[in-house]
N, C-alpha and C positions, 0 to 999 in steps of 0.2 A: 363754737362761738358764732352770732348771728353779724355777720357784717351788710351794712346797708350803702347803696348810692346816694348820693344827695344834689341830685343834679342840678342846678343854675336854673330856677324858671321865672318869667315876666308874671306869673300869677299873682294877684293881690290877696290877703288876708281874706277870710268872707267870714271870721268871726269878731260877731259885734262888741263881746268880753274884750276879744285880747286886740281889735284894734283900740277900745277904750284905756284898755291899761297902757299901750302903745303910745295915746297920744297923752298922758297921763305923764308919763316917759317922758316925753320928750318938753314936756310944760314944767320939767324938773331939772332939765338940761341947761347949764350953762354952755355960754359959746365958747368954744373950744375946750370941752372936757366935759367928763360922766358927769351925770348926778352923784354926789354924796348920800350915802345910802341914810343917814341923818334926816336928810331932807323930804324923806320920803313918811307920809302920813297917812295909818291905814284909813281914817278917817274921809280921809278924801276919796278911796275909791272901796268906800263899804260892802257895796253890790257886786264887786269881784271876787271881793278874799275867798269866798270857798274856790274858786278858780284857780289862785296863787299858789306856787309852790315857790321858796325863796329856800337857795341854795348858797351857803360858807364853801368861798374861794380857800383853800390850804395851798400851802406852796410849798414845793422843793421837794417831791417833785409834787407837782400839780393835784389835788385830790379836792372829794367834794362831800357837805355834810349839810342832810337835808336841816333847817333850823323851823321851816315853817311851810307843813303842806293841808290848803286848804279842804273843807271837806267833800265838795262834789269829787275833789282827787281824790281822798281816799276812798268816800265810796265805788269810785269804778278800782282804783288797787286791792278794794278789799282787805285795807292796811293801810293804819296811821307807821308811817316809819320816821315821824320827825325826834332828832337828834340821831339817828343813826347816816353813816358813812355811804356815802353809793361805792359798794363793791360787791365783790363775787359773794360774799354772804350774802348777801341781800337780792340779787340781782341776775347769778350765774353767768351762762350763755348769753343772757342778751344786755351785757355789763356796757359793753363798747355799745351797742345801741343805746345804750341811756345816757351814755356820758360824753358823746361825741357831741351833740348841741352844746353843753356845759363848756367843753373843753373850748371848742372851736370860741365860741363866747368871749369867752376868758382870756383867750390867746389873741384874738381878732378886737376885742376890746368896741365889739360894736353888738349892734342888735341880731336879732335872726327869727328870722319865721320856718316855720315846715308844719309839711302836711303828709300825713302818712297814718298809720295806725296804731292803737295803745301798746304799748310796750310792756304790758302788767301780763306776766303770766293768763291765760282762758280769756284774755279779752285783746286778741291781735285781731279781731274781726271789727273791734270798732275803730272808727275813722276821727282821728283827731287834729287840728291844729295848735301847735305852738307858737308859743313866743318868749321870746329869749331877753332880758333887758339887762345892762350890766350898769353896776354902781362902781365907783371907785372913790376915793381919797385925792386931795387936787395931788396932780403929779403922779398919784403911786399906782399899782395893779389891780386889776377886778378883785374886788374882794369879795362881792354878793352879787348873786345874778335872781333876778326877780323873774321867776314863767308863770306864762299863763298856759291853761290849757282846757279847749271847748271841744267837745264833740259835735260831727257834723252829722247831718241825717244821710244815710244813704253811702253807697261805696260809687255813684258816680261823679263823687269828688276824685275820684282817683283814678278814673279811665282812663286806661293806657296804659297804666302804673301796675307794677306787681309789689309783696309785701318787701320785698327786699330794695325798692327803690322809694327816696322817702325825698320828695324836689323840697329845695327851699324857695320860699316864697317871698315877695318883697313886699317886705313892710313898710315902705312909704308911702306905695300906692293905695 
């Protein structure tokens, strides 16, 4: 099983995608509570969608079900898996690195960035950022969580950093 750090860092986003989905996000937000996943029009952010991966919150316990992954993602996965489950069939050893952004997400009920590298089987050498956005229901639980996710050029985004520490980054800056 591949466990990662996620250390606490002052770094800002330096992708132009997923700060736009980001602020996309948050021009969807009502004050004090998620976006309504309703609310949300792919329309409006056309130029992302191969970007997007939109993940079905299940509860009790907690699991997750890809419903929509764009296709610059599947071509670095080398695999459309939408409608399938993120678990150990899909996913193996590095299950809890894929789902720990999701979960945390979902349980934390706010956004999340990180930067670290692809978690897709033969492509842990590329350097990517995420980003984490959660929807809910007024009142009720993440029920879909909206990523983005860009590759960056170069692994000196990550000096300092080895593949098992993966910093989250702050998305509001």
């Amino acid at each position: 099983m591949i466990h990662l750090t996620h250390p606490e860092s002052d770094m800002p986003m330096r992708s132009d995608v997923n700060r736009h989905l980001c602020d996309h996000w948050l021009s969807l937000k009502p004050d004090g509570g998620l976006p309504e996943w309703r609310s949300f029009s792919p329309a409006d952010v056309r130029k992302l969608l191969p970007h997007l991966i939109v993940v079905e919150c299940l509860p009790d316990p907690l699991r997750f079900r890809f419903r929509l992954i764009g296709t610059f993602v599947t071509g670095i996965a080398g695999r459309d898996a939408t409608g399938r489950m993120l678990d150990e069939d899909l996913y193996g050893d590095r299950l809890e690195a894929m789902t720990w952004h999701y979960r945390r997400c979902a349980e934390s009920a706010e956004p999340l960035a990180t930067l670290g590298t692809v978690h897709f089987v033969d492509r842990d050498w590329m350097v990517a950022e995420h980003v984490f956005l959660p929807f809910a229901p007024p009142g009720g639980p993440v029920n879909i969580i909206m990523a983005g996710l860009d590759t960056l050029d170069g692994s000196a985004w990550l000096s300092g950093y080895s593949h098992e520490i993966e910093p989250v980054l702050d998305w509001r800056a």
